[in-house]
TIFILO-161924 format. One line per 8 residues: their letters; for each residue x, y, z of N, C-alpha, C. Coordinates in Angstrom, 1 decimal. Layout:
BEGIN
A) X,Y,Z,X,Y,Z,X,Y,Z | ...
***
This chain:
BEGIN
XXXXXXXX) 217.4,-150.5,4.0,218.1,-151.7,3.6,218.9,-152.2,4.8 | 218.8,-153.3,5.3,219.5,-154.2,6.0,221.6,-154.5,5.7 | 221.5,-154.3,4.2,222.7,-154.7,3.6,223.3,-155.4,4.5 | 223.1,-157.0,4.6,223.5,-158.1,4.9,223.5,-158.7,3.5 | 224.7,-159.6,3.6,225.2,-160.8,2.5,224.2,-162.0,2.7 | 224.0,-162.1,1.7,223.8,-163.8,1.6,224.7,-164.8,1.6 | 223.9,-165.9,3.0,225.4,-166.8,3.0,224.6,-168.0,2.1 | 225.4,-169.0,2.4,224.6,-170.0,2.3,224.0,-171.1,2.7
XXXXXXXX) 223.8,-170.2,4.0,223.0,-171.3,5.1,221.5,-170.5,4.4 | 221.3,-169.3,3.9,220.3,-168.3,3.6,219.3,-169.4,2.5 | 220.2,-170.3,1.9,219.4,-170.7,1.0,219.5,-172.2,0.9 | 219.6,-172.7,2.2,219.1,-174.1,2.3,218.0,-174.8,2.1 | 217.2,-173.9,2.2,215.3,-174.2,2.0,215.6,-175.1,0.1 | 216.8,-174.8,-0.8,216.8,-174.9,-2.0,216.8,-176.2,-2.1 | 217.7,-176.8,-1.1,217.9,-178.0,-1.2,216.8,-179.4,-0.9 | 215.8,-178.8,-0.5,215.0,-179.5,0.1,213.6,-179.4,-0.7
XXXXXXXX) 213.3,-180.0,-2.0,212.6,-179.8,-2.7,210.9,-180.0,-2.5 | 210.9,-181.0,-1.7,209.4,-181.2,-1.1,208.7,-180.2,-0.4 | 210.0,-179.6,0.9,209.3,-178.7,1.1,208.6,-177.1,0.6 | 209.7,-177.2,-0.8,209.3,-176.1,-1.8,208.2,-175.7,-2.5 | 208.3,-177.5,-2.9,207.0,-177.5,-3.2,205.7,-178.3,-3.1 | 205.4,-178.2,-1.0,204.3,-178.7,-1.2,203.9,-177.0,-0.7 | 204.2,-175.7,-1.2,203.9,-174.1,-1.4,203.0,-173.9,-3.0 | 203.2,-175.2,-3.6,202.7,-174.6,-5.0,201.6,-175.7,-5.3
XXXXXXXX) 200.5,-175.3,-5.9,199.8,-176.6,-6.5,200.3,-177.7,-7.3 | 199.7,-179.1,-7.1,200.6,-179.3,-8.2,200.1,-179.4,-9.5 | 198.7,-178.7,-9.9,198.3,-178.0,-11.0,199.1,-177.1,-11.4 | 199.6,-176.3,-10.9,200.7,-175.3,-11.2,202.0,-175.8,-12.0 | 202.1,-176.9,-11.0,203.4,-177.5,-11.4,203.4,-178.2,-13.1 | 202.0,-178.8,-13.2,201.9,-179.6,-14.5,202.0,-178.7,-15.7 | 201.4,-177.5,-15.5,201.2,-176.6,-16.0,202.4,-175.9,-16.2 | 203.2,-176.0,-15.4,204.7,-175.2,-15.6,205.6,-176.0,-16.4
XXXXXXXX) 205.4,-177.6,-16.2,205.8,-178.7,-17.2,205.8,-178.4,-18.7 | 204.7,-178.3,-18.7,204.0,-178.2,-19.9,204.5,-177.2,-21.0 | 204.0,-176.1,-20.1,204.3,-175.0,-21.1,206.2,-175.0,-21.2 | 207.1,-175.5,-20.3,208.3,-175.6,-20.7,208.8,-176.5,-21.7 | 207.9,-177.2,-21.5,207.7,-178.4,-22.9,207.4,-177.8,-24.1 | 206.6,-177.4,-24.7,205.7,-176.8,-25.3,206.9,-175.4,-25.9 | 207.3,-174.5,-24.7,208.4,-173.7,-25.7,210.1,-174.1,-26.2 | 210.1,-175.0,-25.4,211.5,-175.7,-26.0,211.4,-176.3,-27.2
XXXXXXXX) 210.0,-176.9,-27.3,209.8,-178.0,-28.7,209.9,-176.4,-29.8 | 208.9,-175.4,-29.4,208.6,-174.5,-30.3,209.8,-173.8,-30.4 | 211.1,-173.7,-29.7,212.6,-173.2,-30.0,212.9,-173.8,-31.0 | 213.3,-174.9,-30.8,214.0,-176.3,-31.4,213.4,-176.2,-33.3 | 211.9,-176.3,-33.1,211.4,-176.7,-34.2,212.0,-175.3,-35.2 | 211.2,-174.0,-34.5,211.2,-172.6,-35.0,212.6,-171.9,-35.1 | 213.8,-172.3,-34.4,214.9,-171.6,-34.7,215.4,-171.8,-36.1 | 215.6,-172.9,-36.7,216.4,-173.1,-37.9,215.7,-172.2,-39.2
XXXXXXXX) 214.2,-171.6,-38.8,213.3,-170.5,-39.7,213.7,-168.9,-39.5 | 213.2,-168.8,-38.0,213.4,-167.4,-37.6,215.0,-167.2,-36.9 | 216.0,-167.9,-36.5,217.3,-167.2,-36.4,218.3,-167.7,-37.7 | 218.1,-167.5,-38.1,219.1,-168.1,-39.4,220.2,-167.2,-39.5 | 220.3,-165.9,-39.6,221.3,-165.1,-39.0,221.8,-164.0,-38.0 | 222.6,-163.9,-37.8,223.0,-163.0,-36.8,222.2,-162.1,-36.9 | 221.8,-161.2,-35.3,221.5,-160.0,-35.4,222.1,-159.1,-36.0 | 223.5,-158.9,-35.7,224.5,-157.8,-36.8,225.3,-158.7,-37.0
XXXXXXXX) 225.2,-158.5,-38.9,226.4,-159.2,-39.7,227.5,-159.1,-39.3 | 227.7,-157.9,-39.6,229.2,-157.5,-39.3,229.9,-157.4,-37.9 | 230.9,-158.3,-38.0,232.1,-158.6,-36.5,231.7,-156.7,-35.5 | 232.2,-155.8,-36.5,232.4,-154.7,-36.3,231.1,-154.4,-35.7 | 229.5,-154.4,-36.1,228.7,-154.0,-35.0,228.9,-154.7,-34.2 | 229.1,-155.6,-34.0,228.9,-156.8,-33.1,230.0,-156.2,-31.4 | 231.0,-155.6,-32.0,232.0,-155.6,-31.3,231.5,-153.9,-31.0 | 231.1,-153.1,-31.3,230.4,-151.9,-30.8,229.4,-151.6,-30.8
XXXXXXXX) 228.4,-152.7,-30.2,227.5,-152.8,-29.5,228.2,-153.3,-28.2 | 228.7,-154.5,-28.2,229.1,-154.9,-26.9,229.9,-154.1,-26.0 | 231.0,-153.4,-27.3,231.0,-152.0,-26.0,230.7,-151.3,-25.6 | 229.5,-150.7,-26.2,228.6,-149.6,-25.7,227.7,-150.1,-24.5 | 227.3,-151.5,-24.7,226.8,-152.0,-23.0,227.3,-152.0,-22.2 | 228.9,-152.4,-22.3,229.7,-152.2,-21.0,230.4,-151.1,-20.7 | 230.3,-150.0,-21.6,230.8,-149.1,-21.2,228.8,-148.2,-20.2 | 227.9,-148.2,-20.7,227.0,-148.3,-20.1,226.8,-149.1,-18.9
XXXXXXXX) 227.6,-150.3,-18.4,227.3,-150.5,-17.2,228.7,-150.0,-16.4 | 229.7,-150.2,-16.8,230.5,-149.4,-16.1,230.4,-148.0,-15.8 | 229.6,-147.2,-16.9,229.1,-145.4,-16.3,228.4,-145.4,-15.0 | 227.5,-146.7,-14.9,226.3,-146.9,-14.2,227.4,-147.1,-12.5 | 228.1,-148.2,-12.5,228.7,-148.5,-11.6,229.7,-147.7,-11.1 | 230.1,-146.8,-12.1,231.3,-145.8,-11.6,230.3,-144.2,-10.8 | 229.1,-144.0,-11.1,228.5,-143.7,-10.1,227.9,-143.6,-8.8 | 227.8,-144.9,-8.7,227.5,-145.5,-7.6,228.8,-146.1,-6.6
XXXXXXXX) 229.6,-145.9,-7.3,231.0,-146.2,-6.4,231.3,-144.8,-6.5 | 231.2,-144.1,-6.7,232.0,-142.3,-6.1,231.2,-141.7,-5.2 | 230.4,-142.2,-4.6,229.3,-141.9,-3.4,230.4,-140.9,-2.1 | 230.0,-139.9,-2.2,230.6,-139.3,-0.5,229.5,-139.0,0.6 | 229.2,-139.8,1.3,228.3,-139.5,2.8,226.9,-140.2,2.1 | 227.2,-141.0,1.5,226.0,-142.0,0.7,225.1,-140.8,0.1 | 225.9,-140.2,-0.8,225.2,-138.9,-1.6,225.9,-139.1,-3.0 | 225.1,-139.4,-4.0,226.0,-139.7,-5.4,226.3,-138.0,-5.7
XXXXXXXX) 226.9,-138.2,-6.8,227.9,-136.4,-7.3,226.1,-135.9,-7.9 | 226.1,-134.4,-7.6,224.9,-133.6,-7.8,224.8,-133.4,-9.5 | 224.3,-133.6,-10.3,224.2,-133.0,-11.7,223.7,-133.7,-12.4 | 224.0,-135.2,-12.1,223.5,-136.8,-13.1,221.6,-136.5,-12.5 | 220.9,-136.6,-13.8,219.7,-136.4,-14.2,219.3,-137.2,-13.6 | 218.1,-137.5,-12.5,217.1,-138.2,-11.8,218.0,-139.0,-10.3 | 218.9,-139.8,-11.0,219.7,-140.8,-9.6,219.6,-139.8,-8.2 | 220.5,-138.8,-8.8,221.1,-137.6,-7.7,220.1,-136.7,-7.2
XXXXXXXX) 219.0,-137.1,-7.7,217.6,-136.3,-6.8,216.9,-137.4,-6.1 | 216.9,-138.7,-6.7,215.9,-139.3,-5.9,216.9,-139.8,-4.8 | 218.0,-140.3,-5.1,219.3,-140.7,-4.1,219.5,-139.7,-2.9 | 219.6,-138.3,-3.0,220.6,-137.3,-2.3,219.2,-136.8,-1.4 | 218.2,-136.0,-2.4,217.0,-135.4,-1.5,216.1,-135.9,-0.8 | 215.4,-137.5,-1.6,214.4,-138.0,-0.4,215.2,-139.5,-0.1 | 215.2,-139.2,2.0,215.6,-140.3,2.3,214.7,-141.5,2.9 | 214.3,-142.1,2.0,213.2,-143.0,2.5,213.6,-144.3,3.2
XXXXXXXX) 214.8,-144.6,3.3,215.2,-145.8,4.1,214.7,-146.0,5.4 | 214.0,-145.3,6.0,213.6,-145.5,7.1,212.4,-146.4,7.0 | 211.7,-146.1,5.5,210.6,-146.6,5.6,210.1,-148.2,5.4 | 211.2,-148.8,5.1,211.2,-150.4,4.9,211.8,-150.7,3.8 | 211.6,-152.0,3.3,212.8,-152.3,1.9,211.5,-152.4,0.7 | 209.9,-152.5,1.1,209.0,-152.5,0.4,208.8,-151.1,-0.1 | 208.8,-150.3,0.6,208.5,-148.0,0.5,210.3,-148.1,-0.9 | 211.2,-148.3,-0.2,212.5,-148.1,-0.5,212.8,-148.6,-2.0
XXXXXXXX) 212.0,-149.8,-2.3,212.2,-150.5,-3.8,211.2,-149.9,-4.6 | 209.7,-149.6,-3.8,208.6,-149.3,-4.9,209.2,-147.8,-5.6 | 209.8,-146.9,-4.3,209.8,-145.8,-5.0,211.4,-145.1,-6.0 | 212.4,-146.1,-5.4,213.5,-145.9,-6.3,213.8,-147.4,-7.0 | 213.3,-147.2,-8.0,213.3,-149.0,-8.8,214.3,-150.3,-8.2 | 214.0,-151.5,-8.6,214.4,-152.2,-8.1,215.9,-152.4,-8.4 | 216.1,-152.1,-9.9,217.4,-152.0,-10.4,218.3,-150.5,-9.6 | 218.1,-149.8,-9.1,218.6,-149.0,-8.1,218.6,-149.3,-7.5
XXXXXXXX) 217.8,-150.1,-6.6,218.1,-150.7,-5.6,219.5,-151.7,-5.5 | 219.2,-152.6,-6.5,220.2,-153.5,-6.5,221.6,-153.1,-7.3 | 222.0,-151.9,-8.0,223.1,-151.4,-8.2,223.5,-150.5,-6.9 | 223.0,-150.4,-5.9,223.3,-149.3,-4.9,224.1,-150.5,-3.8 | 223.3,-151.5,-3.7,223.5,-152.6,-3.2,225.2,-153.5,-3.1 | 224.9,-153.4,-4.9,226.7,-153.2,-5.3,227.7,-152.8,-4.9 | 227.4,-151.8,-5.1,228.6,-150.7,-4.9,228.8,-149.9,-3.6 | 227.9,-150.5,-2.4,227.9,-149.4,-1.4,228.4,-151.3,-0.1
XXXXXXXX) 229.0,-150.0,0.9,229.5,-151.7,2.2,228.4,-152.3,2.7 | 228.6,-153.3,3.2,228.0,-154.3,3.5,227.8,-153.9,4.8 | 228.4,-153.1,5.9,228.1,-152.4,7.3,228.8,-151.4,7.1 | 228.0,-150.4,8.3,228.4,-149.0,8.0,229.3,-149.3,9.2 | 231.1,-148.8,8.9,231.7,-149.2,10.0,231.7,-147.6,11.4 | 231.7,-148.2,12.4,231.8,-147.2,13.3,233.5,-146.2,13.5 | 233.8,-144.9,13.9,234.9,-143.9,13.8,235.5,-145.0,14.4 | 237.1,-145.1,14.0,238.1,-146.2,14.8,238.2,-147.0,15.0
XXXXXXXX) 237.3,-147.8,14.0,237.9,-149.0,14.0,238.3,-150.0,13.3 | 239.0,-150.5,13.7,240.5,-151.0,13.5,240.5,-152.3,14.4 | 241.5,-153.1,13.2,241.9,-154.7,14.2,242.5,-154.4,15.6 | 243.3,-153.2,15.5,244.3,-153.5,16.7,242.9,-152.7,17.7 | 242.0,-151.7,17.5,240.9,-151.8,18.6,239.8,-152.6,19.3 | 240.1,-153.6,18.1,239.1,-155.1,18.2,240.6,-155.8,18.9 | 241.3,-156.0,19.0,242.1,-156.3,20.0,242.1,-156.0,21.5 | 242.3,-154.7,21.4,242.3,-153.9,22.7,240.4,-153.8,23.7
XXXXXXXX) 240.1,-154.2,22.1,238.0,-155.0,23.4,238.3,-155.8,23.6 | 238.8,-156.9,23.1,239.0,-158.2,23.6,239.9,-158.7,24.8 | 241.2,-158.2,24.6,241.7,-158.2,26.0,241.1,-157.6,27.4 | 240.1,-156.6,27.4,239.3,-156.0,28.5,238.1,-157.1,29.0 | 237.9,-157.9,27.5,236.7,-158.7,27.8,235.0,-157.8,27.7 | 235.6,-157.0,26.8,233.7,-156.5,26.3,232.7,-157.5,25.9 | 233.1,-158.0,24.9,232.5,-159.4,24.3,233.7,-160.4,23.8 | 232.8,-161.7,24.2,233.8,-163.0,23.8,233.4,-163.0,22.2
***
């Protein structure tokens, strides 16, 4: 993994819609029309049949379910933030073997996503720095290069 941020110069290409899409047919495109046509109408028409009520009646499931997701993503996240030497804690079932014993980062971000899922991927992504910083350093040593004139 590179773990670089995205700025948003990264996603200027968005702004510029022609050039987006003269990448796609524009059979593709009619077709993508369409069928978003086609399931909005079938929302619109079909909702007042098939949602008529809540999934859970009661406030009370409603309110523990929602915490059982976020306490599920917070378990998820609080493992991934207690990392020591980019090694999650040993015992948690599958993470802590594919994370700790095979280090495949060497092998690209394609080897690295196929073989520890994408959602590992992108929760590791979270929780871990954005550069790995080097022993000592510190503003006041990014001072002390700059007064010598290492780099402007």
């Amino acid at each position: 993994m590179r773990s670089e941020p995205i700025l948003p110069s990264d996603l200027a290409w968005l702004l510029s819609p022609k050039v987006l899409l003269s990448f796609v047919s524009p059979n593709n495109i009619k077709y993508l029309v369409i069928v978003l046509l086609v399931g909005a109408s079938l929302y619109i028409g079909l909702r007042k049949f098939l949602f008529k009520q809540n999934i859970f009646s009661s406030k009370r499931y409603q309110i523990t379910s929602l915490t059982m997701i976020i306490l599920a993503c917070l378990f998820v996240h609080l493992i991934f933030s207690n990392k020591k030497d980019n090694k999650i804690v040993n015992g948690i079932p599958i993470l802590s073997k594919i994370n700790n014993n095979q280090d495949i980062t060497w092998m690209g971000n394609t080897t690295h996503a196929h073989f520890k899922s994408l959602s590992f991927v992108w929760l590791n992504q979270l929780t871990t720095q954005n550069m790995q910083y080097p022993k000592g350093y510190n503003q006041k040593k990014l001072k002390v290069l700059k007064k010598i004139q290492i780099f402007d």
